[in-house]
C-alpha positions as CSV (number, residue, x, y, z in Angstrom):
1,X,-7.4,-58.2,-25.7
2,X,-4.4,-58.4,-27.8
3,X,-1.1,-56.5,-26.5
4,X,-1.2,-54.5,-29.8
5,X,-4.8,-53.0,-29.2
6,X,-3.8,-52.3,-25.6
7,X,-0.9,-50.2,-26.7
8,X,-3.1,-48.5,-29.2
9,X,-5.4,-47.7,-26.4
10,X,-2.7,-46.3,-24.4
11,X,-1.1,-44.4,-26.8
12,X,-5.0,-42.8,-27.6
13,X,-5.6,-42.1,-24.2
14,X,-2.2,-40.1,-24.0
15,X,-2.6,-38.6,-26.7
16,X,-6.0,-37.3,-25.9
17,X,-5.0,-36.4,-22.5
18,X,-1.7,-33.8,-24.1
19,X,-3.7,-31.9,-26.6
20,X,-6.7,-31.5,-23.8
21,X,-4.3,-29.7,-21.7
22,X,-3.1,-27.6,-24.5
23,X,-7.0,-26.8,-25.7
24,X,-8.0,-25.9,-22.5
25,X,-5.3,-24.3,-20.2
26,X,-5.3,-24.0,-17.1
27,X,-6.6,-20.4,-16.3
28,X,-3.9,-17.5,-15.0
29,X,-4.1,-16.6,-11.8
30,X,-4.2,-13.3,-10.3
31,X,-0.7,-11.7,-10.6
32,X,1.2,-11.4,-6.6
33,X,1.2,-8.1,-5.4
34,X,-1.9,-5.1,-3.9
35,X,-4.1,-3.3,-6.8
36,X,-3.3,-0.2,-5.1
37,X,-1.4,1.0,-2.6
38,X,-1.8,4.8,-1.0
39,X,1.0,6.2,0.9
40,X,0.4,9.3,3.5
41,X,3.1,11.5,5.2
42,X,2.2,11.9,9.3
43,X,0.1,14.8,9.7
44,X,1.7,18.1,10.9
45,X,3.8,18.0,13.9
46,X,4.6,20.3,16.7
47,X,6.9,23.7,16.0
48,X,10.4,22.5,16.1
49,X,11.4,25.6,18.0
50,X,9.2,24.1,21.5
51,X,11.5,23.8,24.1
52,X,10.5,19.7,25.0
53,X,10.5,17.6,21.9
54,X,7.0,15.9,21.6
55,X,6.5,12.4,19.4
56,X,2.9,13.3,18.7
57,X,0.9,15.4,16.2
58,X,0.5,19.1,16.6
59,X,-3.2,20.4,17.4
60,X,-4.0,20.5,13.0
61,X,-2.3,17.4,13.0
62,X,-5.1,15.2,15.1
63,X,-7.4,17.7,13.2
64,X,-6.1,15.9,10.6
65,X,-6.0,12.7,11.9
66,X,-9.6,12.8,12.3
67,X,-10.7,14.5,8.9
68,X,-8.6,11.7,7.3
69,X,-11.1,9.4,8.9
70,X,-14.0,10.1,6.9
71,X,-12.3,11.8,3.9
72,X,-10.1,8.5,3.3
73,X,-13.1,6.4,2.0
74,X,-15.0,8.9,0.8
75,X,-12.5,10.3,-1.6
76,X,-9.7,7.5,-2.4
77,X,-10.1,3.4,-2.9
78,X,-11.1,1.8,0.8
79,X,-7.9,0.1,2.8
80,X,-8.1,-3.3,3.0
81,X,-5.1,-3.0,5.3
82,X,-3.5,-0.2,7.7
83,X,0.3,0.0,7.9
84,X,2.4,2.8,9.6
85,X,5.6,3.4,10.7
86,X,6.7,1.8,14.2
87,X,7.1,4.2,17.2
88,X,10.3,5.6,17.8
89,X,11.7,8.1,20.8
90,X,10.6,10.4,18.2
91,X,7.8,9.9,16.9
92,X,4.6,8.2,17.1
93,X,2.7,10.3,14.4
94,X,2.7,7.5,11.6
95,X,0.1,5.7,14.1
96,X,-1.9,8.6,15.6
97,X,-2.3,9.9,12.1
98,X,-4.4,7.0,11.0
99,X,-5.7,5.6,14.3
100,X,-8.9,7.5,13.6
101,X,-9.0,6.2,10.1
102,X,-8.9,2.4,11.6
103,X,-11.3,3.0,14.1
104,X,-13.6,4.0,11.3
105,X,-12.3,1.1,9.2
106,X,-12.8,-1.8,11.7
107,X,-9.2,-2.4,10.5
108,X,-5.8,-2.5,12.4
109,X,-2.9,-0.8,12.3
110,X,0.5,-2.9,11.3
111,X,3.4,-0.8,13.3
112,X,6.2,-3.6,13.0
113,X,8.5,-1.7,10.7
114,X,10.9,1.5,11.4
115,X,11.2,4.5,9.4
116,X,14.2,2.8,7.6
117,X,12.9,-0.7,6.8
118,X,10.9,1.0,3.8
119,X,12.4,-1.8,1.8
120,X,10.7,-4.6,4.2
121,X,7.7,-3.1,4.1
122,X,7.6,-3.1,0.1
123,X,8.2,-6.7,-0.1
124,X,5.9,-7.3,2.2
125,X,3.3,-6.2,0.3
126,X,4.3,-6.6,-3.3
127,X,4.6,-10.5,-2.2
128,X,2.5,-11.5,1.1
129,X,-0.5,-13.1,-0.8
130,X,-2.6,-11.8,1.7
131,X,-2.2,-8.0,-0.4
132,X,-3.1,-10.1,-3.5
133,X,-5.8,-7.7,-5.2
134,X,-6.2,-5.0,-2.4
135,X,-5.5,-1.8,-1.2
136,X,-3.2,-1.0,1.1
137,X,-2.9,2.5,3.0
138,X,0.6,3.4,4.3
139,X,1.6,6.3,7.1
140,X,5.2,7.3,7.2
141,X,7.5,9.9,7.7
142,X,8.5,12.2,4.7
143,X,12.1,11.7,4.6
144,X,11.7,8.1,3.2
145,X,8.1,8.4,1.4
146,X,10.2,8.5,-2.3
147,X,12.4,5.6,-1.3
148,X,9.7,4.0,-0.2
149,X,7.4,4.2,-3.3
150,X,10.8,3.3,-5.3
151,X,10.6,0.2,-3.7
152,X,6.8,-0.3,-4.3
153,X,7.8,-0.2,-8.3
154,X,6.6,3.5,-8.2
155,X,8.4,5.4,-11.5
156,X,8.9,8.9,-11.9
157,X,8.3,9.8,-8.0
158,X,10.2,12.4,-7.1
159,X,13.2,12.4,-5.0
160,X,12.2,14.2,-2.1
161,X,9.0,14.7,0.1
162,X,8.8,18.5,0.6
163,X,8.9,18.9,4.5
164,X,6.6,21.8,4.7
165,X,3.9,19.2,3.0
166,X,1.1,17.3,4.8
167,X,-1.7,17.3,2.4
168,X,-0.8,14.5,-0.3
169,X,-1.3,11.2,-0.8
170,X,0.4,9.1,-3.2
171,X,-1.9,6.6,-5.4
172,X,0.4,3.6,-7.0
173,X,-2.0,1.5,-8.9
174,X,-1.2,-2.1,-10.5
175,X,-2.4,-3.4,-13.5
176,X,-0.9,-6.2,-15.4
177,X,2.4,-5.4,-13.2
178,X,2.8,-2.2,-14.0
179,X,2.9,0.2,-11.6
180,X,0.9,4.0,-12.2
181,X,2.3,6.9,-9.6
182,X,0.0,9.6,-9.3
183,X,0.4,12.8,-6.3
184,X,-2.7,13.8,-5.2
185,X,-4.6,16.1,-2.7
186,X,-6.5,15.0,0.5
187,X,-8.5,17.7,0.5
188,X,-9.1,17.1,4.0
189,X,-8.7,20.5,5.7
190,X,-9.6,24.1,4.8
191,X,-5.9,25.3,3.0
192,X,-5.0,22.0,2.3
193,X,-4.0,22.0,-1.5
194,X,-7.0,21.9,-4.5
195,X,-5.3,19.7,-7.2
């Protein structure tokens, strides 16, 4: 065959093969990152005023551990994952507040971070590809709940949790990369808040 022709050929196939990857492209993936992501304060603690501190949840507090159980999936999106803050000396009621919840689950509980590494935690999850497309439940203490939700992309969250509040749950929902806050109640025990 003639070294014209076979340079014809060539330039054809090339040719062929460029404007078939610009007919058909390649189809988008799934954007990085959960679909949702609900986060929790701990459930109520002992009195202050005891005399012995105590890391765990008061007496309504493992009430609430355990209605959280059942109202969790029944009421909100079902975790794909379990995540809560670490134990300190002070406090182990991130983990006993959803250990009921993960028994119910089948899931585990992922207690690696401290109440500070709020910022670890959301790149974790806004990038581990294991999140990709799920929802992710977190338990932590109030004082870094906004923070934290700042760091998830959350907008318009307030700046503080208000202490005397156990009844929430904050709902941060992903779509095309944006990210929707809303505040909203448990309804998990008799006086906990209606809307």
């Amino acid at each position: 065959m003639p070294k014209s022709k076979l340079r014809l050929m060539g330039f054809l196939t090339l040719l062929l093969t460029l404007t078939s990857r610009s007919a058909f492209p390649a189809p988008t993936t799934q954007p990085a990152g959960p679909h949702i992501v609900l986060i929790i304060r701990h459930a109520e603690k002992p009195d202050p005023t005891d005399a012995a501190p105590d890391i765990n949840l008061s007496k309504r507090g493992f009430q609430r551990a355990d209605a959280l159980a059942k109202t969790i999936p029944d009421h909100f999106p079902r975790p794909d994952f379990l995540i809560a803050t670490k134990q300190s000396k002070n406090s182990n009621r991130p983990i006993e507040t959803i250990t009921p919840l993960a028994a119910a689950l089948h899931e585990k509980i992922v207690a690696e971070f401290k109440d500070d590494e709020f910022d670890e935690v959301a790149h974790e999850v806004l990038t581990d590809p294991k999140y990709t497309g799920k929802t992710v439940l977190i338990a932590w203490h109030h004082g870094k709940i906004p923070e934290l939700a700042k760091a998830l992309r959350a907008k318009n969250v307030p700046d503080k949790w208000d202490p005397s509040v156990f009844d929430r749950v904050w709902e941060i929902t992903y779509d095309a990369g944006v990210a929707t806050w809303k505040d909203l109640p448990q309804n998990a025990l008799p006086g906990d808040s209606q809307k």
